[in-house]
DSSP file (Angstrom, degrees, kcal/mol; ACC not computed):
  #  RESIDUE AA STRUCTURE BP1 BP2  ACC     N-H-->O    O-->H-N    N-H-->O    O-->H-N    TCO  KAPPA ALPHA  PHI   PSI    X-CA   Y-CA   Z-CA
    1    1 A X              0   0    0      0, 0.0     2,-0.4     0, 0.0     0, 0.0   0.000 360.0 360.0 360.0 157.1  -83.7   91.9   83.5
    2    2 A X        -     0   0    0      1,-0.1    47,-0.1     2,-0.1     0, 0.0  -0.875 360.0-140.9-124.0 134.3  -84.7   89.2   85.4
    3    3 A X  S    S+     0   0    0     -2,-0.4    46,-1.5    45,-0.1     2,-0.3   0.561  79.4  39.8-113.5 -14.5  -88.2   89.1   86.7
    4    4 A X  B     -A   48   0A   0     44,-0.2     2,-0.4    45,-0.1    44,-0.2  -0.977  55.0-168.5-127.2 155.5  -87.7   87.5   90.1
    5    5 A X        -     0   0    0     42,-0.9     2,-1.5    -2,-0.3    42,-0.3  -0.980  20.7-135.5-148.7 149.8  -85.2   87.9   92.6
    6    6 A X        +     0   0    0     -2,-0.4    40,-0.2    40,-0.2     2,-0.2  -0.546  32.4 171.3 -94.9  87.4  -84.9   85.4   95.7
    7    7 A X  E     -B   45   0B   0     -2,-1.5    38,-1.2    38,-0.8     2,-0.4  -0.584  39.0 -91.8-107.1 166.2  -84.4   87.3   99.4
    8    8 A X  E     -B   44   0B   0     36,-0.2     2,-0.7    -2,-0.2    36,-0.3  -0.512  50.8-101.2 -59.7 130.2  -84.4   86.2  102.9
    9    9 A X        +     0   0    0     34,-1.4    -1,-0.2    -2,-0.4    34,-0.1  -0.471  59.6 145.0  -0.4  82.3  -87.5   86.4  104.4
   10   10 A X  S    S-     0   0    0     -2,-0.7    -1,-0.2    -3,-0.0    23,-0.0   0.738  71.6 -33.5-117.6 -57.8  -87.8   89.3  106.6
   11   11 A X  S    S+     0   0    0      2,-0.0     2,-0.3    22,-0.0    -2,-0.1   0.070  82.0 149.7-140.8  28.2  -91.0   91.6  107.2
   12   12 A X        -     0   0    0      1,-0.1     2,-0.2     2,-0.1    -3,-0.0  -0.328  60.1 -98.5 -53.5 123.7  -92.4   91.1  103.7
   13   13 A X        +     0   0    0     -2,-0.3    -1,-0.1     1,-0.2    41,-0.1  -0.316  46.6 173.4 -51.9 117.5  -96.1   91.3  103.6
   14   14 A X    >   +     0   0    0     -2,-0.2     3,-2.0    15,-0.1    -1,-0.2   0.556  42.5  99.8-105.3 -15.6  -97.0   88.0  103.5
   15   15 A X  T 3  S+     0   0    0      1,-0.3     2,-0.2    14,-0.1    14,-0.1   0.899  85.5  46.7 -39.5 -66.2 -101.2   88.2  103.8
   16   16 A X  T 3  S+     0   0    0      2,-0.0    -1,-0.3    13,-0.0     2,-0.2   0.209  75.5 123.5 -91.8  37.0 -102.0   87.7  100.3
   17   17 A X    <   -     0   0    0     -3,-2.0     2,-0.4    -2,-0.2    12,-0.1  -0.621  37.0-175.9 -63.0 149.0  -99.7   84.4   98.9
   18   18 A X        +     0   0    0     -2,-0.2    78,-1.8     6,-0.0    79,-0.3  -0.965  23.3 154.6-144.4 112.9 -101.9   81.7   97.4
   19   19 A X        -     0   0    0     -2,-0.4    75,-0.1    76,-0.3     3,-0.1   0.473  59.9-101.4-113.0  -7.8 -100.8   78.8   96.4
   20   20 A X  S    S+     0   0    0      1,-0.1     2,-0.4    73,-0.0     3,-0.1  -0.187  96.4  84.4 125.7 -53.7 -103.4   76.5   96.6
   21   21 A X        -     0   0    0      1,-0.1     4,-0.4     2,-0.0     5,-0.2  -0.899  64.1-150.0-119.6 115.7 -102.7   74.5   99.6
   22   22 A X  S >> S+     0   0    0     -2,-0.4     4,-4.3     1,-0.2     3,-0.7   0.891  97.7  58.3 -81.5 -38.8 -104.1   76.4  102.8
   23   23 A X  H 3> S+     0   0    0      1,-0.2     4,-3.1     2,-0.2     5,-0.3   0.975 113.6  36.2 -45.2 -65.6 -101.0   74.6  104.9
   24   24 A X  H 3> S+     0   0    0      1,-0.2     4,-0.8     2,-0.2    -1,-0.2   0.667 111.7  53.5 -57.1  -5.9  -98.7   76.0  102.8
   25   25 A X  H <> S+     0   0    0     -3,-0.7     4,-3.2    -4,-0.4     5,-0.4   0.732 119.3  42.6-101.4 -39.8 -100.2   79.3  102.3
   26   26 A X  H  X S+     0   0    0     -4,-4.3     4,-3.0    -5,-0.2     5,-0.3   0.962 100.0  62.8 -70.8 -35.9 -100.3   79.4  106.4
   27   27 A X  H  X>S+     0   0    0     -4,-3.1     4,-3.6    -5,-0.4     5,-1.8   0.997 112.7  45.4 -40.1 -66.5  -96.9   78.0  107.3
   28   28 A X  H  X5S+     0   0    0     -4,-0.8     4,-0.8    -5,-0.3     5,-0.3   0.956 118.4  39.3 -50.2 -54.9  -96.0   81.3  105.4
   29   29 A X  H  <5S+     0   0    0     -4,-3.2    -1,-0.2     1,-0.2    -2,-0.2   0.897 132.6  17.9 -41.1 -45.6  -98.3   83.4  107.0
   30   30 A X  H  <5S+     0   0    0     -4,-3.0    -3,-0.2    -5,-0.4    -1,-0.2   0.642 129.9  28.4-110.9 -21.9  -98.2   82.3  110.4
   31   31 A X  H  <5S+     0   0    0     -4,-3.6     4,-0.5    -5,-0.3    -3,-0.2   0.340  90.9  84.0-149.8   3.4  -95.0   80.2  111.0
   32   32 A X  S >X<S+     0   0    0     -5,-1.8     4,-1.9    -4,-0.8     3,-0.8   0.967  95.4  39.9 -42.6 -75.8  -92.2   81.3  108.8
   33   33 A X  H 3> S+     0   0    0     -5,-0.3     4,-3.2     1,-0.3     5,-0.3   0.864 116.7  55.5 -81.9 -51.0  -90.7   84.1  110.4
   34   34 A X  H 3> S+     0   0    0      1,-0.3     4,-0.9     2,-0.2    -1,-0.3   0.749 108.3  46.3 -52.3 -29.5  -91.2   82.2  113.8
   35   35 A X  H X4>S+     0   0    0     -3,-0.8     3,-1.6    -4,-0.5     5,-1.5   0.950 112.7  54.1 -81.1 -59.5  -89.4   79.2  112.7
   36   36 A X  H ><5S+     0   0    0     -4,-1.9     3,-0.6     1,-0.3    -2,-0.2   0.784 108.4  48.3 -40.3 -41.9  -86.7   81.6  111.4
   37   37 A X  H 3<5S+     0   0    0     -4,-3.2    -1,-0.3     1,-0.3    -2,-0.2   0.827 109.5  52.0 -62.3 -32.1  -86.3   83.3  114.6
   38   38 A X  T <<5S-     0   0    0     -3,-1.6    -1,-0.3    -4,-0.9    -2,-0.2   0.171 112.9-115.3 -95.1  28.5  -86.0   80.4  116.3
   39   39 A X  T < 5S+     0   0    0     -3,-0.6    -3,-0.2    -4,-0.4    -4,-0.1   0.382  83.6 106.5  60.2  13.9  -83.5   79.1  114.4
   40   40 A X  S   <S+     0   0    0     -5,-1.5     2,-0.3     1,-0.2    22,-0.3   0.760  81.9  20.2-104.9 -10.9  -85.1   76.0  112.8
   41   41 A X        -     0   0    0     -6,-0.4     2,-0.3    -8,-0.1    -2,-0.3  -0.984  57.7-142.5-133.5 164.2  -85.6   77.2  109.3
   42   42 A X        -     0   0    0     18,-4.0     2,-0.4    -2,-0.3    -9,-0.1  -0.833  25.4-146.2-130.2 115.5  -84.4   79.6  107.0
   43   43 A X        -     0   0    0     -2,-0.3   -34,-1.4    16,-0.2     2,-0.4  -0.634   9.9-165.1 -71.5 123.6  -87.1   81.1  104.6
   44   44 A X  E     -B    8   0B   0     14,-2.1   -36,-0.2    -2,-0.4    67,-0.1  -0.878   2.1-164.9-126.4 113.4  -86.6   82.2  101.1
   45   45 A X  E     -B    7   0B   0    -38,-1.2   -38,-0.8    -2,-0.4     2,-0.5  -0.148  15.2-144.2 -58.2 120.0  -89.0   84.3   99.0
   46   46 A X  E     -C   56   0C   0     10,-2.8     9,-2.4   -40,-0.2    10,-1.1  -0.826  26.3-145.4 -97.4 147.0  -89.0   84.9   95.2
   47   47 A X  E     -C   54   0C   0     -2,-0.5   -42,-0.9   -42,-0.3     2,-0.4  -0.717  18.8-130.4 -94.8 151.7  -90.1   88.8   94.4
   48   48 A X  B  >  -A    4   0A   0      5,-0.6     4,-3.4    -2,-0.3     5,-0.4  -0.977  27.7-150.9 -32.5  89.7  -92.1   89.7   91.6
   49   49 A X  T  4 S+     0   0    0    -46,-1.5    -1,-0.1    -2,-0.4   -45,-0.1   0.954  92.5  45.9 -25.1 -77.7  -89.3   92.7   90.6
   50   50 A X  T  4 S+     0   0    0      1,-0.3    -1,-0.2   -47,-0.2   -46,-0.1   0.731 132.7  13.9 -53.6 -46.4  -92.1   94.7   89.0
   51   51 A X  T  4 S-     0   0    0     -3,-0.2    -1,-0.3     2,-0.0    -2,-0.2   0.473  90.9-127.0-112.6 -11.8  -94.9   94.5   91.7
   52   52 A X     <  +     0   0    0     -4,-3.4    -3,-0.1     1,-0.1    -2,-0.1   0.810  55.3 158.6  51.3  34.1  -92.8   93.0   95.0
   53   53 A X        -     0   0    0     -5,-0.4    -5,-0.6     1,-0.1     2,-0.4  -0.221  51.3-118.6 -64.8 164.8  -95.5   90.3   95.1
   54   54 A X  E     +C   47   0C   0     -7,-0.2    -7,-0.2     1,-0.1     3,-0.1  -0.831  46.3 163.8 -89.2 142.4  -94.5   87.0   97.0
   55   55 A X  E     +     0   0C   0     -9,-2.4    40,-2.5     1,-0.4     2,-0.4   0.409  60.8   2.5-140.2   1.6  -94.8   84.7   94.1
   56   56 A X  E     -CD  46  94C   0    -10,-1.1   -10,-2.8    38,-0.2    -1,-0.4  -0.979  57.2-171.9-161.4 152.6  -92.8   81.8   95.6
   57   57 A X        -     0   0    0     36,-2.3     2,-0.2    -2,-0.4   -12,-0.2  -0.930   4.5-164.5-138.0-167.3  -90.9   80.6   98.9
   58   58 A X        -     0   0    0     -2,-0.3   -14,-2.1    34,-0.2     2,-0.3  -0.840  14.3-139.4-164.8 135.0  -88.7   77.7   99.8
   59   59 A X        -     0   0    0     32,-0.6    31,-0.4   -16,-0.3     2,-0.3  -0.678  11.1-164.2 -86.7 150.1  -87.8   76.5  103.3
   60   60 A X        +     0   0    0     -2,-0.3   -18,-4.0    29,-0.2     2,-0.3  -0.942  18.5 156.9-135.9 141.7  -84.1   75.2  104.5
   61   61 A X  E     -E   88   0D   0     27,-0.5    27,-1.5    -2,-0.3     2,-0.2  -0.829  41.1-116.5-152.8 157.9  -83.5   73.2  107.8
   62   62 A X  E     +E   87   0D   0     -2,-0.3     2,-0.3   -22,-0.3    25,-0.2  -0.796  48.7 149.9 -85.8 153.3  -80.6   70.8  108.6
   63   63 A X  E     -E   86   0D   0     23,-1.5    23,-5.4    -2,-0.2     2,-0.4  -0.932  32.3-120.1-165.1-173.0  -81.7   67.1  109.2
   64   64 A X  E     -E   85   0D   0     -2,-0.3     2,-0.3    21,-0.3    21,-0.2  -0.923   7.4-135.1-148.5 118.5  -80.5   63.8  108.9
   65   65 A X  E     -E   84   0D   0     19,-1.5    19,-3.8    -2,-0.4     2,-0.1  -0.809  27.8-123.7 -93.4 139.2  -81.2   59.9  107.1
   66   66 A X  E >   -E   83   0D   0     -2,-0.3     3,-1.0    17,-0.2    17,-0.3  -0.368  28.2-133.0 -84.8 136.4  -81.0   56.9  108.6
   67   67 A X  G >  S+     0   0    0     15,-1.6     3,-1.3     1,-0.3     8,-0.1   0.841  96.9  65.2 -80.9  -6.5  -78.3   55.1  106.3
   68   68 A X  G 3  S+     0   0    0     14,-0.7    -1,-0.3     1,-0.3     4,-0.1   0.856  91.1  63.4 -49.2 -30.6  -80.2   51.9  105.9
   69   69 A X  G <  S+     0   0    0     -3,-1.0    78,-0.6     2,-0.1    -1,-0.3   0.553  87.8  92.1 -94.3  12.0  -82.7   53.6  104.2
   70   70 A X  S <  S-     0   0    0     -3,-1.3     2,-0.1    76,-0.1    76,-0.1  -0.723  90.0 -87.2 -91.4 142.4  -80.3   54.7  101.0
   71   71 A X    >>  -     0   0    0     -2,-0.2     3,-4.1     1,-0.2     4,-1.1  -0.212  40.4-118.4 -62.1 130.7  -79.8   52.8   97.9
   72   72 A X  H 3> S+     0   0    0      1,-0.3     4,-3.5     2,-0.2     5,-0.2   0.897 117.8  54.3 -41.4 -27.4  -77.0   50.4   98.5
   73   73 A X  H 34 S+     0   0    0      2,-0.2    -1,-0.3     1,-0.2     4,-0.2   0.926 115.0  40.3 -69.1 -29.1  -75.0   52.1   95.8
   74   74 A X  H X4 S+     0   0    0     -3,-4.1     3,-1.8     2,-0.1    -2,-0.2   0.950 115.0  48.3 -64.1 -63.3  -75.5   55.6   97.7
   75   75 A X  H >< S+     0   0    0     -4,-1.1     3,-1.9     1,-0.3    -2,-0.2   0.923 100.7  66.5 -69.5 -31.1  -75.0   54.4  101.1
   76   76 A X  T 3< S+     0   0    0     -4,-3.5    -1,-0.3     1,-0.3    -2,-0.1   0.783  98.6  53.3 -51.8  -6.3  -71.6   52.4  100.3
   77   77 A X  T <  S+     0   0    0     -3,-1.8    -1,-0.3    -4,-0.2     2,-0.2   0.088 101.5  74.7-111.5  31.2  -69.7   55.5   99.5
   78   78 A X  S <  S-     0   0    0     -3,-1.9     6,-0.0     1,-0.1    45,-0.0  -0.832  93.2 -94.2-131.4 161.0  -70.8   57.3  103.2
   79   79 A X        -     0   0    0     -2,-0.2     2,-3.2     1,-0.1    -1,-0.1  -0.045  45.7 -93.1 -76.2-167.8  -69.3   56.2  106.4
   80   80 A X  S    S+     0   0    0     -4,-0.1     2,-0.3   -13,-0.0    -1,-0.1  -0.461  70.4 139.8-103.9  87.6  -70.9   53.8  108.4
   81   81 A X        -     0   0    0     -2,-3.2    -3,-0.1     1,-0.1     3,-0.1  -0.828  67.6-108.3-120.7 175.6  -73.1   55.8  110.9
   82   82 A X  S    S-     0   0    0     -2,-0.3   -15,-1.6     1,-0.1   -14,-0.7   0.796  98.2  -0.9 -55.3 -50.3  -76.3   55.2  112.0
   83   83 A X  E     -E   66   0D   0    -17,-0.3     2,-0.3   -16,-0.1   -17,-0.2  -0.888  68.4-122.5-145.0 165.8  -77.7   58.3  109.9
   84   84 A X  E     -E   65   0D   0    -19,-3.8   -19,-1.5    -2,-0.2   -21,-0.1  -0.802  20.6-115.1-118.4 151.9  -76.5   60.9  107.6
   85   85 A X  E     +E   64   0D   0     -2,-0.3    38,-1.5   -21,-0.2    39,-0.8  -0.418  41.0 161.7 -74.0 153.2  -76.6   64.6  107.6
   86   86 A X  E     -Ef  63 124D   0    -23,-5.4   -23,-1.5    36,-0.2     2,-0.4  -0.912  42.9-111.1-140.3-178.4  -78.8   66.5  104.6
   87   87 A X  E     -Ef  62 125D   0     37,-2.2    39,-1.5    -2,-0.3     2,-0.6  -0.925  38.6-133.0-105.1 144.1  -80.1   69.8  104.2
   88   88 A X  E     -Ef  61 126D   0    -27,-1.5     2,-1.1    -2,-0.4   -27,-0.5  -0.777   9.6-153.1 -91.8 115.8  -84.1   69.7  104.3
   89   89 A X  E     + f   0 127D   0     37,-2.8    39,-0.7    -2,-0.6   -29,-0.2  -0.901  26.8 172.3 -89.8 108.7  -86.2   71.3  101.9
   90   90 A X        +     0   0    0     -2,-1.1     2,-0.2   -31,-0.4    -1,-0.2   0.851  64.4  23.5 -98.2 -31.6  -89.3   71.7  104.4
   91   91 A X        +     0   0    0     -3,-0.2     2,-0.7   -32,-0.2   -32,-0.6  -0.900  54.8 165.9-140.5 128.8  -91.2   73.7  102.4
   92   92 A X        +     0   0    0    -34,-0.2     2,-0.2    -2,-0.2   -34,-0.2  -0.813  22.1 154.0-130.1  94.2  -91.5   74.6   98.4
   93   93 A X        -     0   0    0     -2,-0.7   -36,-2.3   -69,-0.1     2,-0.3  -0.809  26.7-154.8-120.8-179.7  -94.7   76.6   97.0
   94   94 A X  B     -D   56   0C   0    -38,-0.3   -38,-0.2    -2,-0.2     2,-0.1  -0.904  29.4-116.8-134.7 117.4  -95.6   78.8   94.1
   95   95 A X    >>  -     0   0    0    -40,-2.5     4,-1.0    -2,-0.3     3,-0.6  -0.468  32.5-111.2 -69.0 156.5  -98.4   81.3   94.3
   96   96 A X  T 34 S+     0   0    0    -78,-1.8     3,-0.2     1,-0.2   -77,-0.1   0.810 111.9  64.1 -27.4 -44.4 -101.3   80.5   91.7
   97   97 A X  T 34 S+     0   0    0    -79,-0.3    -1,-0.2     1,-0.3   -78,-0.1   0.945 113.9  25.4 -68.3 -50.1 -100.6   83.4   89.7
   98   98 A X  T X4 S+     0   0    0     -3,-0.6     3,-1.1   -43,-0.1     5,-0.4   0.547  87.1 129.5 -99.0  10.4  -96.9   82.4   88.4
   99   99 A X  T 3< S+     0   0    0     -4,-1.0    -3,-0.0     1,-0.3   -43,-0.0  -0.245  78.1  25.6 -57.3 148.8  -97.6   78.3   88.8
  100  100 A X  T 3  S+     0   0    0      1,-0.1    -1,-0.3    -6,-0.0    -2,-0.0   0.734  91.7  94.6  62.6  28.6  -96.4   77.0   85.4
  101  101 A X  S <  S-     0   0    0     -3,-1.1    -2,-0.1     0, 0.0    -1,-0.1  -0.071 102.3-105.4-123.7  30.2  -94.2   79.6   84.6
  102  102 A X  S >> S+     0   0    0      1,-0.1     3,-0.8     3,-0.1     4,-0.7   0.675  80.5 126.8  49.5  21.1  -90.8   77.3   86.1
  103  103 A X  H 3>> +     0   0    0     -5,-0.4     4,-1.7     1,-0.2     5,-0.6   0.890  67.8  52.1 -54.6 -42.1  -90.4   79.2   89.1
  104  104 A X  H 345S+     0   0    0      1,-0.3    -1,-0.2     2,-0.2     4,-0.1   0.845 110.9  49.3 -67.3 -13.4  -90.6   76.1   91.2
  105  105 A X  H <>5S+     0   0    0     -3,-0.8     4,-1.1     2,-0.1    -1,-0.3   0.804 112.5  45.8 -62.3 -35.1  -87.9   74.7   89.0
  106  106 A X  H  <5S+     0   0    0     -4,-0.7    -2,-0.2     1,-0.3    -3,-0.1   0.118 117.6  44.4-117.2  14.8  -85.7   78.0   89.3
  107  107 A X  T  X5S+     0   0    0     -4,-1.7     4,-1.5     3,-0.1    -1,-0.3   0.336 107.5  59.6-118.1  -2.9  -86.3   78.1   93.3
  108  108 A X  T  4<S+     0   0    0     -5,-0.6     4,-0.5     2,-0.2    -2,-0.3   0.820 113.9  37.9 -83.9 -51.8  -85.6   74.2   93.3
  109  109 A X  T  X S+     0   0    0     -4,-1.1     4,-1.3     2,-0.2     3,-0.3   0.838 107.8  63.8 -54.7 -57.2  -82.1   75.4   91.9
  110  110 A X  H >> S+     0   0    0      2,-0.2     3,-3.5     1,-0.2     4,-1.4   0.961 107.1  42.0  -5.8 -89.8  -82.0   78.5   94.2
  111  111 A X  H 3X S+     0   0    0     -4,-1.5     4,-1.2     1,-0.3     5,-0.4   0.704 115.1  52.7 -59.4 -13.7  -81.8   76.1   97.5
  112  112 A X  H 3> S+     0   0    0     -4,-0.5     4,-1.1    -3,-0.3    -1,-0.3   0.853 109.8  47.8 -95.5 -18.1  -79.2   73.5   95.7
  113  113 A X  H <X S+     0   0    0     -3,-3.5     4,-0.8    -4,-1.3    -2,-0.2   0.908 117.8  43.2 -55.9 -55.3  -76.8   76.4   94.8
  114  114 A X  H  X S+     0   0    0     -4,-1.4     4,-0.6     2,-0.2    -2,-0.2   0.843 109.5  51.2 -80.0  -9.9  -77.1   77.6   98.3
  115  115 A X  H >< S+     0   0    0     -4,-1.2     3,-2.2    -5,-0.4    -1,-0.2   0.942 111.5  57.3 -64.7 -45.5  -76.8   74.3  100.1
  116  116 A X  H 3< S+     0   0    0     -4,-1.1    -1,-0.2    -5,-0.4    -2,-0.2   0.854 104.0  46.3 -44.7 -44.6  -73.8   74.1   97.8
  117  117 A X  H 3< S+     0   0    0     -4,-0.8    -1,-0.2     2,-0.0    -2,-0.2   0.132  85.6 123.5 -76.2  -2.1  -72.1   77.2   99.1
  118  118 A X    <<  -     0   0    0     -3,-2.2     4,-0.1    -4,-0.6    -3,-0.0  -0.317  65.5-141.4 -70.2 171.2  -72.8   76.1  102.6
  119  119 A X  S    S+     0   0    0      2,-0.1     2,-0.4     0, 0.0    -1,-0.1   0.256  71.0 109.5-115.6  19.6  -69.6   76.0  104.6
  120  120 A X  S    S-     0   0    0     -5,-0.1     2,-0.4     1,-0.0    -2,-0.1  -0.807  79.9-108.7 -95.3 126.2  -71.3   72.5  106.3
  121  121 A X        +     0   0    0     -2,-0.4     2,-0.3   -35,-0.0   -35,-0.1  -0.417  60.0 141.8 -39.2  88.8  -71.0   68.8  106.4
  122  122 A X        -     0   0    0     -2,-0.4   -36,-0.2     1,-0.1     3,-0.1  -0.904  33.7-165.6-133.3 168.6  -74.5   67.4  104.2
  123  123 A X        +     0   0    0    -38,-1.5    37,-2.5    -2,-0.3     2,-0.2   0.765  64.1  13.9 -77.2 -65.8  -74.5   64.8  102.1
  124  124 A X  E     -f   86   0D   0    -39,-0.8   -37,-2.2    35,-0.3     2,-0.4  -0.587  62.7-112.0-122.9 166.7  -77.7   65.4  100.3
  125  125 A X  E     -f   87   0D   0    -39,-0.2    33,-2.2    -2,-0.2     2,-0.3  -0.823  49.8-172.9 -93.4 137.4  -80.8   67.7   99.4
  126  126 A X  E     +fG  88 157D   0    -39,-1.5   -37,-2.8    -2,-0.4     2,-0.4  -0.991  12.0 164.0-128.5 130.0  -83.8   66.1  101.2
  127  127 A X  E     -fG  89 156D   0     29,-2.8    29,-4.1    -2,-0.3     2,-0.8  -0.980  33.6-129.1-156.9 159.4  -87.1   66.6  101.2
  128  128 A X  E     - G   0 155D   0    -39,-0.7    27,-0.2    -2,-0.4     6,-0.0  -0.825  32.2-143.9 -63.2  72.7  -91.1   65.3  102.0
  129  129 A X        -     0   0    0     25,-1.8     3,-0.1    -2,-0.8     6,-0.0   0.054   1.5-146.5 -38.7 159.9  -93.2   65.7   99.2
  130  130 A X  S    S-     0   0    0      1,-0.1     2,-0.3    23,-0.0    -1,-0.2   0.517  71.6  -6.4-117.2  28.6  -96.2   66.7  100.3
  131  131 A X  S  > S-     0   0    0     23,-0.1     4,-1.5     1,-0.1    -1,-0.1  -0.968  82.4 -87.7-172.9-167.0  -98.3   64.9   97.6
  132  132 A X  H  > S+     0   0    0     -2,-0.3     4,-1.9     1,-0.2    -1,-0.1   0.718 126.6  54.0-103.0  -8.2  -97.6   62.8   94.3
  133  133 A X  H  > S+     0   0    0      2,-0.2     4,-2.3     3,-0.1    -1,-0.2   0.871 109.1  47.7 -64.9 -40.3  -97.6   65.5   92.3
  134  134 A X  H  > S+     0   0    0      2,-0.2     4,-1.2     3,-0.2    -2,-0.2   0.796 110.8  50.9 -27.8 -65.1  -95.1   66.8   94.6
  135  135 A X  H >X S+     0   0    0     -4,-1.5     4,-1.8     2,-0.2     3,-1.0   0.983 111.6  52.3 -63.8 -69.3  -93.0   63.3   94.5
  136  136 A X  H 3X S+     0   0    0     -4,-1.9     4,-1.3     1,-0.3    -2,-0.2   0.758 107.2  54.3 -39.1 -44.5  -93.2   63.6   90.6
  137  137 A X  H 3< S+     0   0    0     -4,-2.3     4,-0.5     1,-0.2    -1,-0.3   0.773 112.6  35.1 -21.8 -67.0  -91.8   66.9   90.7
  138  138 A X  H <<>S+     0   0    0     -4,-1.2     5,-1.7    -3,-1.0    -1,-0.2   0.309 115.6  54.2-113.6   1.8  -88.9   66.5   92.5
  139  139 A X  H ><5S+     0   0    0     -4,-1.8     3,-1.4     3,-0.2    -1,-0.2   0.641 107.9  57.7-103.6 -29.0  -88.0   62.6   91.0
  140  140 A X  T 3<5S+     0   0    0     -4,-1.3    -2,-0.2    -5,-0.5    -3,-0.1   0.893 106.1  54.2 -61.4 -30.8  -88.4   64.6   87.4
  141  141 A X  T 3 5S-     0   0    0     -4,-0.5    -1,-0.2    -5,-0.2    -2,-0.2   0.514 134.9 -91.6 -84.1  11.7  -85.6   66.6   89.1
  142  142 A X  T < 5S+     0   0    0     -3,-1.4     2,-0.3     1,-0.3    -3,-0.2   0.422  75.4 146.3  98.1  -4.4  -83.3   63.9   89.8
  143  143 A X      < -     0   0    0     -5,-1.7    -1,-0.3    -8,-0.1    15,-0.3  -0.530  41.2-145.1 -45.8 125.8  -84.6   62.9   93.8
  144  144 A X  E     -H  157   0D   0     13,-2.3    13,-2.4    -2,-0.3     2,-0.3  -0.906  13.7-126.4 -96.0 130.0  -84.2   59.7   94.2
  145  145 A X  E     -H  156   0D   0     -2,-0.3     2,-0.2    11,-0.3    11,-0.2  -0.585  24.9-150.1 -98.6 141.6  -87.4   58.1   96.7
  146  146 A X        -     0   0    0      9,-1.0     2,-0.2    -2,-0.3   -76,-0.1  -0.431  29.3 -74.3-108.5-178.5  -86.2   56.3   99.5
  147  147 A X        -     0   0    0    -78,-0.6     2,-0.4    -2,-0.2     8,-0.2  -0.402  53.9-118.0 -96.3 138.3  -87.9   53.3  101.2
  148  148 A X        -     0   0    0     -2,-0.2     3,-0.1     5,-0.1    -1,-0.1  -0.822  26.6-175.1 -94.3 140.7  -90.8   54.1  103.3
  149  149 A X  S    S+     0   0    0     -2,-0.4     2,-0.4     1,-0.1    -1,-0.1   0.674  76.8  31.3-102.1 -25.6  -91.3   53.6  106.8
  150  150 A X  S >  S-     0   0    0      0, 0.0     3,-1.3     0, 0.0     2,-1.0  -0.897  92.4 -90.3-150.7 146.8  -94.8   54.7  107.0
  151  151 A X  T 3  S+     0   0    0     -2,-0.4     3,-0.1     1,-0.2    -2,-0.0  -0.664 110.9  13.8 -80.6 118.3  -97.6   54.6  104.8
  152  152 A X  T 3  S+     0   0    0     -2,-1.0    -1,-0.2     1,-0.2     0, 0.0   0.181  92.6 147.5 109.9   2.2  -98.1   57.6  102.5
  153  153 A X    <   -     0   0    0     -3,-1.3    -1,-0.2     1,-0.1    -5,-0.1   0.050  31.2-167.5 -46.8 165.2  -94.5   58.7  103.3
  154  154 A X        +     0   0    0     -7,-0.1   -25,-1.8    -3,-0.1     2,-1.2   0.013  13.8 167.2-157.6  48.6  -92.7   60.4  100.7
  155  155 A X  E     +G  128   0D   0    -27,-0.2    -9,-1.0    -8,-0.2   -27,-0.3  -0.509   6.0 170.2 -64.1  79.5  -88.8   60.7  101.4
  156  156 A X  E     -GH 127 145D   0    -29,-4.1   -29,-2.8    -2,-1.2     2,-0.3  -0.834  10.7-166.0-121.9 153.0  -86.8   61.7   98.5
  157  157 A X  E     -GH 126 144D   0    -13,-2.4   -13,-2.3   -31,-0.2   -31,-0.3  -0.894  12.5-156.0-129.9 152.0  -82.9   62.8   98.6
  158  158 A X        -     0   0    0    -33,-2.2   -33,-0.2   -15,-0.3   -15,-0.1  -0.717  22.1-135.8 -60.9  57.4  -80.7   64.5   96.2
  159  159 A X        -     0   0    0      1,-0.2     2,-0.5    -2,-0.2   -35,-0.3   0.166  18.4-128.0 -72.7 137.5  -77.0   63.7   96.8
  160  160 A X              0   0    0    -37,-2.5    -1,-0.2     1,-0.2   -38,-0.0  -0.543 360.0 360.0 -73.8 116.7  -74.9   66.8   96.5
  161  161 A X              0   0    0     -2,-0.5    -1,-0.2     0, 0.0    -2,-0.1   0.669 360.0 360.0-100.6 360.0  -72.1   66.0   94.0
C-alpha cells in the first residue's frame, strides 16, 4: 500500500502544515484555495493515507520564457517567438515531519506526469527556486538554470520530452 496519495486541494484542513518556511507554510494556509478559485493555480496535496495529514503540496500555473534566455541548444529547436510557454511549478514544500523521506522527489514526479498528460501546448517544467538548496534540488533533478536577469534570481526549466 502506498503511504501517500496526491489530491486536489479542496477543503482539507490546512492549519497545522509546517514546513519550515513561514511563506510557504502561509501561501498554503492563506492563499491556496484563493489562487485556485481564481483560476491562477492549481494546488496539489500529498495525504498521509494513515492519518490524512498534509505532508506535502505542489503548485501548477501556466507561464511563459523569454527565448533568449534558453541555452542555444534548447532554444534552436523552438520557434522563433519572443517567449515560450511552460508549466510553472510555483510552489513545492514538505512538512517537517516527512522531509527526507523523498516525498519531494515523488511530488516533483507527480507535477511532471501531470504536466505530461495535459492536453496543452508547454514546452517545459519551470520553476523559481526559492533558495540554493532549492536550486540544488531541482538541478540534481535534471533543471537546467537559466541566465539571470536579476540578482538572486533563480530560473530553472525542465524541457518536457
Amino acid at each position: 500500500m502506498t503511504r501517500f496519495r496526491i489530491d486536489r486541494l479542496v477543503k482539507q484542513n490546512r492549519s497545522d502544515f509546517d514546513c519550515g518556511n513561514e511563506a510557504l507554510n502561509e501561501y498554503l494556509r492563506r492563499h491556496a484555495g484563493q489562487d485556485q478559485r481564481r483560476r491562477c493555480a492549481v494546488c496539489f496535496l500529498a495525504i498521509e493515507n494513515a492519518t490524512d495529514r498534509i505532508a506535502g503540496y505542489y503548485t501548477l500555473a501556466s507561464g511563459s520564457v523569454d527565448l533568449d534566455r534558453l541555452p542555444a541548444d534548447v532554444a534552436k529547436r523552438l520557434p522563433r517567438y519572443p517567449a515560450t510557454p511552460v508549466i510553472k511549478i510555483g510552489r513545492l514544500a514538505v512538512a517537517m515531519a516527512f522531509q527526507g523521506t523523498g516525498l519531494a522527489r515523488a511530488l516533483l514526479a507527480d507535477a511532471y506526469k501531470r504536466v505530461l498528460e495535459l492536453d496543452v501546448g508547454a514546452f517545459a517544467l519551470a520553476v523559481d527556486a526559492i533558495d540554493d538548496d532549492a536550486e540544488a534540488f531541482y538541478q540534481h533533478h535534471g533543471f537546467l538554470k537559466l541566465q539571470s536577469r536579476t540578482i538572486g534570481e533563480r530560473l530553472l526549466l525542465l524541457p518536457i520530452v
